[in-house]
C-alpha positions as CSV (number, residue, x, y, z in Angstrom):
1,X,-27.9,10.4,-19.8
2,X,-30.6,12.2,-20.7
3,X,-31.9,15.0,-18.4
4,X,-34.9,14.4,-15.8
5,X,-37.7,16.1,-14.5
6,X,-39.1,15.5,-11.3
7,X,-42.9,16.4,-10.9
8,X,-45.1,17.0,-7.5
9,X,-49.3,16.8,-6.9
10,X,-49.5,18.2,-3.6
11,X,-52.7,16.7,-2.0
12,X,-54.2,17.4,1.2
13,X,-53.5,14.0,2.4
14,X,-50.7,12.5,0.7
15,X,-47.9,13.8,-2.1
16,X,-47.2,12.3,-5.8
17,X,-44.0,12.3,-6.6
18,X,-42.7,11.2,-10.3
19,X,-39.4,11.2,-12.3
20,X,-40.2,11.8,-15.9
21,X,-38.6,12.2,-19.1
22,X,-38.4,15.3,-20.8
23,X,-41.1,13.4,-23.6
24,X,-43.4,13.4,-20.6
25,X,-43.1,9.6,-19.6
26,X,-43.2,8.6,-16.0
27,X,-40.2,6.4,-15.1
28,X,-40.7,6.4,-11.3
29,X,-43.2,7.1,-8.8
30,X,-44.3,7.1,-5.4
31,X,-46.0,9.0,-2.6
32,X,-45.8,10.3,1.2
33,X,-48.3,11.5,3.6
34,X,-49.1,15.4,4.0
35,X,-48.3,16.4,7.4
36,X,-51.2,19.1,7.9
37,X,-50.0,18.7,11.6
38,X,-48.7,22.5,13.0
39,X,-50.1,24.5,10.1
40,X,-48.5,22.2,7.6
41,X,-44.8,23.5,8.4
42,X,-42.7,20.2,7.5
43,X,-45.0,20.0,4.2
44,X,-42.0,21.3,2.3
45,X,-39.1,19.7,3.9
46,X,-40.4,16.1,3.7
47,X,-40.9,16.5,0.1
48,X,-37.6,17.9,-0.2
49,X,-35.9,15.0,2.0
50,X,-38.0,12.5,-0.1
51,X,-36.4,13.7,-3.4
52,X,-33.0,14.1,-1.8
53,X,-33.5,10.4,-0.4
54,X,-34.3,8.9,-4.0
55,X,-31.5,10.9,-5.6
56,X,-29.0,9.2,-3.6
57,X,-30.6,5.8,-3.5
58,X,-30.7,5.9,-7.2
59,X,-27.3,7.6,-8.0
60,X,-28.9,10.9,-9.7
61,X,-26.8,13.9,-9.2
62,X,-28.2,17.5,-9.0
63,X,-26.8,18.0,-13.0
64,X,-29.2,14.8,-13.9
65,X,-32.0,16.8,-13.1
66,X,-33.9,19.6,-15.9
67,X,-36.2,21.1,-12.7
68,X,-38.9,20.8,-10.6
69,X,-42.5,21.7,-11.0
70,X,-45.5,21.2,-8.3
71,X,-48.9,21.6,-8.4
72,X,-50.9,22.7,-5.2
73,X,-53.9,24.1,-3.8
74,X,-54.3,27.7,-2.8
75,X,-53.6,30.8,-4.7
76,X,-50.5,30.8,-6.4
77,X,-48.6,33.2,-7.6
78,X,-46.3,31.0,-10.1
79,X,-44.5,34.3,-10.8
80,X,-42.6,34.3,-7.8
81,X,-43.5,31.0,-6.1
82,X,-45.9,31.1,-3.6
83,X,-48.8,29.5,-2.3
84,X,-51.7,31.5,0.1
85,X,-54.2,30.4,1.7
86,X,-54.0,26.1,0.7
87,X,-56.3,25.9,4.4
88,X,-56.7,22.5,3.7
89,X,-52.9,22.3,4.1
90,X,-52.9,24.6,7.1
91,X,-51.0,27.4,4.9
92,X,-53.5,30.6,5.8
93,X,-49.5,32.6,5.7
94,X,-48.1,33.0,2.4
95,X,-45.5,30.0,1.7
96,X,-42.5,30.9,-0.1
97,X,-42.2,27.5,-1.8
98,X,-39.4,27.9,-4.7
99,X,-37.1,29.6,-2.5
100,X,-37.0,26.8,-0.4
101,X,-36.7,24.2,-3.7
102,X,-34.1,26.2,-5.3
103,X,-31.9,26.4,-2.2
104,X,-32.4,22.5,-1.7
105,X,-31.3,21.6,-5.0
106,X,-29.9,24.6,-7.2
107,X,-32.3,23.6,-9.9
108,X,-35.0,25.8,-11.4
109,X,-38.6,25.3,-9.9
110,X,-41.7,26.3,-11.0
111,X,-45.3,26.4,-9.3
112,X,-49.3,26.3,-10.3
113,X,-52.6,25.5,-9.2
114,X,-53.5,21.6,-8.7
115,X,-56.3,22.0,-11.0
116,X,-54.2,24.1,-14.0
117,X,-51.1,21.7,-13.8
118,X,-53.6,18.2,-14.3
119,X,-54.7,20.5,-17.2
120,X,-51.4,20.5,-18.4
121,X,-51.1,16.6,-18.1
122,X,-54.3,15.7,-19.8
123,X,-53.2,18.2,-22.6
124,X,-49.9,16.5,-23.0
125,X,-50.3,13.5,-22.4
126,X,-54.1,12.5,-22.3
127,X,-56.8,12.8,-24.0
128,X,-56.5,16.2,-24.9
129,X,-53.9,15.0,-28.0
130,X,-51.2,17.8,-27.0
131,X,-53.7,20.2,-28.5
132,X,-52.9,23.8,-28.6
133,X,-56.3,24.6,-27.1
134,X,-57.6,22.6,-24.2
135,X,-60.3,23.4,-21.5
136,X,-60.4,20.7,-18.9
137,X,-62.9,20.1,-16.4
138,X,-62.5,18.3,-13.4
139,X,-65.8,16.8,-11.6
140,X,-65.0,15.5,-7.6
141,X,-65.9,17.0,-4.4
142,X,-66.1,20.5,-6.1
143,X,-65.6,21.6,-10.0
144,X,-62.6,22.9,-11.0
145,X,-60.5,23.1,-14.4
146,X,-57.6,24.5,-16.1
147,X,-58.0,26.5,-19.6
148,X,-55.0,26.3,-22.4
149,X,-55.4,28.6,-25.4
150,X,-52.5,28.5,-28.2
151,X,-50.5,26.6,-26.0
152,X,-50.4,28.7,-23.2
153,X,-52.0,28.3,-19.9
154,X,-54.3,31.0,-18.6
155,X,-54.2,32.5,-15.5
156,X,-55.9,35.8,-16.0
157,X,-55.4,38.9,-14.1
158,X,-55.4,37.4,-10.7
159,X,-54.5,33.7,-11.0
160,X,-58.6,33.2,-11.5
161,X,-59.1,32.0,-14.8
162,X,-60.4,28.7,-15.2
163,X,-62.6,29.0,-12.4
164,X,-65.2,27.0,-14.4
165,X,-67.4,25.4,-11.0
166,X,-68.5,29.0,-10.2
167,X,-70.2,30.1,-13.6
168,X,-73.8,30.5,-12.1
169,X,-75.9,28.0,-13.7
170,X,-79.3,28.7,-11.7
171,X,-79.8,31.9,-9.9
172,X,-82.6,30.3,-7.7
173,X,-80.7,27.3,-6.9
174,X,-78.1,26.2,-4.2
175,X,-75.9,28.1,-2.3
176,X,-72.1,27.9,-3.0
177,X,-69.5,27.9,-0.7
178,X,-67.8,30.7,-2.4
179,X,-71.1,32.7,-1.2
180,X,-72.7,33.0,-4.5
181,X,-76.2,31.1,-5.5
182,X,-76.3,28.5,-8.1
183,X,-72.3,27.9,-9.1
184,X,-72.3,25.1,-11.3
185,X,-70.1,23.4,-8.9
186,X,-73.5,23.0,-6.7
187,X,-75.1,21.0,-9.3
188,X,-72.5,19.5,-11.5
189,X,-70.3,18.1,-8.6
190,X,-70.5,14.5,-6.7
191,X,-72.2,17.2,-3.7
192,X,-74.1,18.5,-6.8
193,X,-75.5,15.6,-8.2
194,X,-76.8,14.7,-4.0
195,X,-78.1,18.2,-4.0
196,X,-80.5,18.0,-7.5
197,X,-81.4,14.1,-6.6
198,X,-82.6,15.1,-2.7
199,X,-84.5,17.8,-4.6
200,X,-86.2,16.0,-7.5
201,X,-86.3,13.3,-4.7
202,X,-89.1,15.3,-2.4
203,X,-91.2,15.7,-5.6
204,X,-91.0,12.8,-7.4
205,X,-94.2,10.6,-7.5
206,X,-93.3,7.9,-9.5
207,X,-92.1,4.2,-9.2
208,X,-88.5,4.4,-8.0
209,X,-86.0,2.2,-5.9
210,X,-83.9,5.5,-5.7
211,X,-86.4,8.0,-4.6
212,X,-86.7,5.3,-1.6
213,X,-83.2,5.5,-1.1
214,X,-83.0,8.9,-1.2
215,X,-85.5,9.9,1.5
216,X,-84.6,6.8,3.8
217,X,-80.5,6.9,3.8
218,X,-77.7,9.1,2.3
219,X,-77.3,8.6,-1.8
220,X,-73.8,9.2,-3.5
221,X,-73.1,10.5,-7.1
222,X,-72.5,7.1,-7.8
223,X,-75.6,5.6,-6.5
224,X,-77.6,8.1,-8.6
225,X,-75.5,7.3,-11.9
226,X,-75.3,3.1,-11.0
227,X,-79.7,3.4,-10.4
228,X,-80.3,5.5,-14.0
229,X,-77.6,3.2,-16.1
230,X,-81.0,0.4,-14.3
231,X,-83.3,2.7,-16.5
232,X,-84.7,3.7,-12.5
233,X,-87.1,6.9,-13.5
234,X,-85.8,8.9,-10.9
235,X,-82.0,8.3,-11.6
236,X,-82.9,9.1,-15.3
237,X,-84.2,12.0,-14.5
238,X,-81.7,13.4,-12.1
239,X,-78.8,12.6,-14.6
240,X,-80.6,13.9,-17.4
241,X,-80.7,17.8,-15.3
242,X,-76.9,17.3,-14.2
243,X,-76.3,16.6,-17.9
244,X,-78.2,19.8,-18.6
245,X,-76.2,22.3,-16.2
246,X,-72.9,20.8,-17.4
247,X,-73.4,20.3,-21.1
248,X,-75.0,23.9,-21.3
249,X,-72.0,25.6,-19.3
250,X,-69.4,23.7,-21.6
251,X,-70.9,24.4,-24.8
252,X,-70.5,28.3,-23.5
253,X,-67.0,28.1,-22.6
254,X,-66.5,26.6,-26.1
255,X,-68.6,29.3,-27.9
256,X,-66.1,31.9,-26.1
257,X,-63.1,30.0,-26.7
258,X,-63.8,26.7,-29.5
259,X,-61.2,24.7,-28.0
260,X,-59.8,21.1,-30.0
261,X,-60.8,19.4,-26.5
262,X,-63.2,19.9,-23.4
263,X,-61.5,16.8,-21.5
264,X,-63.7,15.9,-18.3
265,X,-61.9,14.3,-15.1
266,X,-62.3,13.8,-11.7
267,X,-64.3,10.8,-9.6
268,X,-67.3,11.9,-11.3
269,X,-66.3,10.9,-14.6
270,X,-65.8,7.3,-13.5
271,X,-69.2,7.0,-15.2
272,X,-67.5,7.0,-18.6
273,X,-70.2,7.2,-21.3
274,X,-73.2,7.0,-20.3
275,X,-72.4,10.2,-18.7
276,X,-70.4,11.6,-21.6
277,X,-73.1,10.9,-24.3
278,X,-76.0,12.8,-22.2
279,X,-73.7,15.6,-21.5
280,X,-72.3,15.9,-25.4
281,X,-76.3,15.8,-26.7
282,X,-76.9,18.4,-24.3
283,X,-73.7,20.3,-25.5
284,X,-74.9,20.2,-29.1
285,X,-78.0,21.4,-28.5
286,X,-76.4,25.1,-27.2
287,X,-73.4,25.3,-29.0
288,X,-73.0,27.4,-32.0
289,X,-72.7,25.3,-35.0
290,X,-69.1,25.6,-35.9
291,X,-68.3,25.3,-32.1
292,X,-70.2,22.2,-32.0
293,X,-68.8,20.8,-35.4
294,X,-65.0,21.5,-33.8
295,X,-64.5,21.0,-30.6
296,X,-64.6,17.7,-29.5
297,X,-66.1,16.5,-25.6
298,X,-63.7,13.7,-23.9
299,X,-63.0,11.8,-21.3
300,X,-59.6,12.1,-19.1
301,X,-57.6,9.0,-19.5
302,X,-54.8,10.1,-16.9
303,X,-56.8,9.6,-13.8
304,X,-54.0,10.1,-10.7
305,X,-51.3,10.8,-12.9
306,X,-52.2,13.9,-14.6
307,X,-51.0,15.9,-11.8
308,X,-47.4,14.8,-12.1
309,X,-46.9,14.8,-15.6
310,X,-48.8,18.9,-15.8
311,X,-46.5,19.7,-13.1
312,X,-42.9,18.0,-14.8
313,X,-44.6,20.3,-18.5
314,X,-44.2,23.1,-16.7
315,X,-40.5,23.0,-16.5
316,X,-40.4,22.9,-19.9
């Protein structure tokens, strides 16, 4: 039998758990809650007893299995293990999470940032063509994203690299949580898109069944994308700005770095091309020519499972 690797997305509610080949293909999955409850202290062990329990039930032994790799929020340090301050997991203490994996199973474990290891998945197995150089960007609640160059995943000097949301984009515009002015993730973001279409919104004198919207109940990122693909003026306009901020920020990165793929993720991206075209004119209009002849803009195609199958890659 062939050896397996086991992969695990730590999420603040629930936790994806996947056997895979060592070719990167899933051959079982499933999923348990996150018990946040008491500062997240069974987090570990019911992930451990959940792999222990399908082991048995499936007659793996310990030898069947190549290692373990996890993605998870926090800062990680994937040198030695750990996971600090994951507060949406109710880990503010340093977790030592591979000595608790290793003694579990005797198998080697390894460890990276939620966003870095669906990097890794998209690279291998989606959209970004197992590439050499990948920047992915991932568009939901916040912006975050994962940068591979020759293969190897970057993690700069302290585990920061790929921190793509908080490139400033507008020094005059929104505040960030991270306490700066104008991240991108403030504009480029499902919060983001709310935060440019309440402002255009306010100032906007035009005929528009969004603008109403807008000033009489609370919009979504959807809303604002499912009123502009309507031709609404308003909608237009607001996608047209968040199109700006992102397709000006990318085309940066790639100027730096001229990556085979920028592959964009997360819920935003569920508006598939009518979002990538604006975003990829805007990218060619600030991207140095051989940057923009190159590098190529795409869409994730992974969805969910890109954080199990970056976290199995990093075993190998």
């Amino acid at each position: 039998m062939t050896k397996k690797i086991i992969g695990v997305d730590l999420g603040g509610t629930s936790v994806k758990l996947a056997i895979l080949d060592v070719l990167g293909n899933i051959e079982a999955q499933w999923s348990i809650p996150t018990d946040i409850s008491d500062n997240g202290k069974n987090i570990v062990s019911d992930i451990i007893s959940s792999i222990q329990e399908y082991l048995l039930e499936n007659s793996l032994s310990l030898g069947d299995i190549k290692g373990i790799g996890m993605g998870s929020p926090g800062k990680i340090d994937f040198e030695k293990g750990t996971v600090t301050g994951a507060y949406n997991l109710g880990w503010s203490k340093e977790q030592n999470i591979r000595e608790q994996f290793e003694e579990a199973f005797g198998r080697p474990f390894y460890i990276d940032n939620d966003a870095n290891v669906a990097a890794l998945g998209e690279r291998w197995k989606g959209a970004g063509d197992n590439a050499p150089d990948v920047i992915f960007v991932t568009l939901g609640t916040g912006v975050g994203g994962g940068i591979i160059a020759q293969g190897q995943l970057l993690h700069g000097i302290n585990g920061s690299a790929g921190e793509i949301g908080h490139m400033v984009v507008d020094e005059d515009g929104f505040p960030c949580t991270c306490g700066n002015i104008g991240c991108l993730e403030t504009v480029a973001s499902a919060t983001g898109i709310v935060n440019i279409a309440k402002s255009f919104a306010s100032q906007f004198d035009e005929p528009s069944e969004l603008r109403r919207l807008i000033l009489e109940h609370q919009v979504t990122a959807k809303d604002v994308f499912d009123y502009a693909k309507k031709n609404d003026s308003l909608g237009q306009k607001i996608v047209w700005q968040f199109a700006n901020y992102l397709g000006k920020s990318l085309s940066q990165l790639a100027n730096a770095l001229n990556p085979n793929y920028i592959v964009i993720g997360g819920g935003v991206s569920a508006a598939g091309d009518f979002l990538l075209d604006k975003v990829k004119e805007e990218f060619d209009r600030f991207a140095f020519p051989t940057v923009r002849n190159s590098t190529k803009l795409a869409l994730a195609t992974l969805g969910n499972d890109a954080g199990v199958i970056g976290a199995a890659s990093l075993v190998l």
